[in-house]
C-alpha positions in Angstrom: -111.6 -88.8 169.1 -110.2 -91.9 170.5 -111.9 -95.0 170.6 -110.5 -97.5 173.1 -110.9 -101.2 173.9 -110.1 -102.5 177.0 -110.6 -104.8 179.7 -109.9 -104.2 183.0 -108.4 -107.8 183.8 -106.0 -107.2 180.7 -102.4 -105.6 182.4 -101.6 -104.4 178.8 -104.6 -102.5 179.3 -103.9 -101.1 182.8 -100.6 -100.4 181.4 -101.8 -98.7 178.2 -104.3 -96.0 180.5 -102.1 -93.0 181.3 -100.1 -92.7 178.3 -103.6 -93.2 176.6 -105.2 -90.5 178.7 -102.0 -88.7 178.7 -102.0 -88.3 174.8 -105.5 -87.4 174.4 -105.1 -84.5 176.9 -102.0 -83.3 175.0 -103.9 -84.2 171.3 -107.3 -82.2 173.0 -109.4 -85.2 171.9 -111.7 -87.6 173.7 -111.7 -91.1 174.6 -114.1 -93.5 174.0 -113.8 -96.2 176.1 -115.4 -99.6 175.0 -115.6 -102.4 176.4 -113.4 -105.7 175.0 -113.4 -109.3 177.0 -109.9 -110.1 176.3 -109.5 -113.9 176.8 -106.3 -115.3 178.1 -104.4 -117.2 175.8 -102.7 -120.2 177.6 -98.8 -120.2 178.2 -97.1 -122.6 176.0 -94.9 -125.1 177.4 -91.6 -126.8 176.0 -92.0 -130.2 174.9 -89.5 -132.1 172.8 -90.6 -132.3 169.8 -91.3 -128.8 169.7 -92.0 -127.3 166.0 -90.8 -123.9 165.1 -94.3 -122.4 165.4 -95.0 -124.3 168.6 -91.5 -122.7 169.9 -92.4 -118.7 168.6 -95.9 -119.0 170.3 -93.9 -120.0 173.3 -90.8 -117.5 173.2 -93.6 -114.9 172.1 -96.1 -115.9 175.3 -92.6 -115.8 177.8 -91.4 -112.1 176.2 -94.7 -110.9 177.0 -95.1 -111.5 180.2 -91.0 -110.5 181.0 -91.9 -107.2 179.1 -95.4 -106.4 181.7 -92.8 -107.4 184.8 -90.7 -104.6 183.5 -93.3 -101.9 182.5 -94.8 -102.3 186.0 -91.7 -102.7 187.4 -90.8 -99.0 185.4 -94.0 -97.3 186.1 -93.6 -98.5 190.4 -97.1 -100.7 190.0 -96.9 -103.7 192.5 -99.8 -105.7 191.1 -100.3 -109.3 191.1 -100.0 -111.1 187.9 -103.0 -113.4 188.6 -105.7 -110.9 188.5 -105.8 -111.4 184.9 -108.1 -114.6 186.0 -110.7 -112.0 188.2 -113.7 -111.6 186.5 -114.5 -107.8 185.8 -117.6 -108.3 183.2 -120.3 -106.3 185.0 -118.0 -103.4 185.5 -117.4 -104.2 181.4 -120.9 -104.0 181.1 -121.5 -100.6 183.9 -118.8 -98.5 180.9 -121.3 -99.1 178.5 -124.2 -97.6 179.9 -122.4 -94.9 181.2 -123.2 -91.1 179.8 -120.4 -88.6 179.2 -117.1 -88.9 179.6 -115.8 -92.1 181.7 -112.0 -91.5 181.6 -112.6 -91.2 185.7 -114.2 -94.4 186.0 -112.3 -96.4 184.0 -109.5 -95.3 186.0 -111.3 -95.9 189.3 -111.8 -99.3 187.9 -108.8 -100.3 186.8 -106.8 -99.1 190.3 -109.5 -100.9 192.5 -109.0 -104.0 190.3 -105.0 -104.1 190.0 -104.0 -101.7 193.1 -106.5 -102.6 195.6 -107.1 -105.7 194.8 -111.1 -104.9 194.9 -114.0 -106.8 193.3 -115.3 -104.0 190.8 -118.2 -106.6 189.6 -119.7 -105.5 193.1 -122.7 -103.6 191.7 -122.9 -101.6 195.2 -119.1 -100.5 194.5 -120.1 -99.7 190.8 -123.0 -97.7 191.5 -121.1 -95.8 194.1 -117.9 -95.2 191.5 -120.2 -93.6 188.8 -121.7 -91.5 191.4 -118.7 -90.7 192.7 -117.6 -89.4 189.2 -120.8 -87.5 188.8 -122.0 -89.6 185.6 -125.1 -91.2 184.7 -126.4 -94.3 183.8 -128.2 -95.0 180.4 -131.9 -97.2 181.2 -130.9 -100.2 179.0 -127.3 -101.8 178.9 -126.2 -103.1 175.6 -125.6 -106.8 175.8 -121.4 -107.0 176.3 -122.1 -110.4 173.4 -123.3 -107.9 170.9 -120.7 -105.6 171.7 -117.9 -107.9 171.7 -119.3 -109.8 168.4 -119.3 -106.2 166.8 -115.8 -105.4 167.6 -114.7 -108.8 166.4 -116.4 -108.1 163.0 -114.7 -104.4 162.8 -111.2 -106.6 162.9 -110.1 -106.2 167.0 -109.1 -109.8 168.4 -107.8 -108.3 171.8 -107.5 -105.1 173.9 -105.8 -102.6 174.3 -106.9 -101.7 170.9 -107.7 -98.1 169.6 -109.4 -96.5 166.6 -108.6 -93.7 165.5 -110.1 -92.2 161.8 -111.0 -95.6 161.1 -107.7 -97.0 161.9 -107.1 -99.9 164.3 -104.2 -99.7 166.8 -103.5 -102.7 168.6 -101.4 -102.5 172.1 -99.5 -99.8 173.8 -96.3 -99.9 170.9 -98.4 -97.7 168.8 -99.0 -94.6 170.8 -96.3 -92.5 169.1 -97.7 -93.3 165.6 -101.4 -92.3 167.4 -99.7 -89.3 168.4 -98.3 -88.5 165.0 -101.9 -89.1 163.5 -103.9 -86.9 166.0 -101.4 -83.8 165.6 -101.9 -84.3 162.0 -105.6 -83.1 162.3 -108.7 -85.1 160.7 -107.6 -86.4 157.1 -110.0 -85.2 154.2 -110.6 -87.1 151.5 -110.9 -85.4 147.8 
């Protein structure tokens, strides 16, 4: 099994679903999708007294956003950069009361929210999604606070981050090494 972090405002995330859901229907395994409030760290900018940490944070913060121009530019997605800065917490907290297996919603989700441009906190567009997927709702929903303090202690600080046997896989650069670990089977310890 897969566990994965996201949040649908992240673009690494949205970026990271169909090789993710790719590699799990070609490793025969199951995702686990949890949710993860990623929170946006600010854009450096150049100043002139710039120190050499100050400058990686900045060349770091400019490489990441050339390289999500040109993985949407690769995979045909015409989103908008800004909907990083939309809101998508109740449909954060709708994944985690969810029953069974919500690959289909989270990909609902993250289309409506980088495709069509939707609002996916709508609760009457949530409800109608799970429906829509044929998947149930749990009575209580666990506090996305909790959750995200949890996966803070367990060692994530952003999404997309996947565990996998215990391991922690941060972003989409790690996929082949997650493939390499699934096709390896379960490890046993002696």
């Amino acid at each position: 099994m897969i566990i994965a972090y996201i949040d649908f405002k992240s673009l690494d995330c949205y970026l990271a679903l169909d090789p993710l859901v790719a590699l799990a229907q070609d490793c025969n395994v199951t995702i686990d999708w949890r949710p993860f409030v990623s929170r946006e760290r600010a854009l450096p900018t150049q100043v002139d007294d710039e120190d050499v940490t100050h400058t990686h944070h900045r060349t770091r913060a400019e490489s990441e956003l050339k390289l999500q121009a040109h993985y949407t530019g690769l995979r045909g997605l015409d989103v908008t950069p800004q909907r990083c800065h939309v809101d998508t917490d109740q449909a954060l907290a709708r994944l985690s009361r969810i029953k069974g297996d919500q690959t289909e919603f989270v990909v609902r989700c993250f289309d409506a929210h980088w495709r069509a441009q939707q609002d996916i906190n709508n609760a009457e567009w949530l409800d109608k999604t799970v429906a829509d997927c044929g998947l149930s709702l749990r009575e209580s929903s666990p506090d996305l606070d909790v959750l995200q303090t949890e996966a803070e202690e367990a060692g994530l600080f952003d999404a997309p981050t996947c565990v996998i046997d215990g391991q922690l896989f941060m972003g989409r650069a790690h996929l082949p090494l997650m493939r390499r670990l699934l096709e390896a089977g379960p490890r046993t310890t002696d």
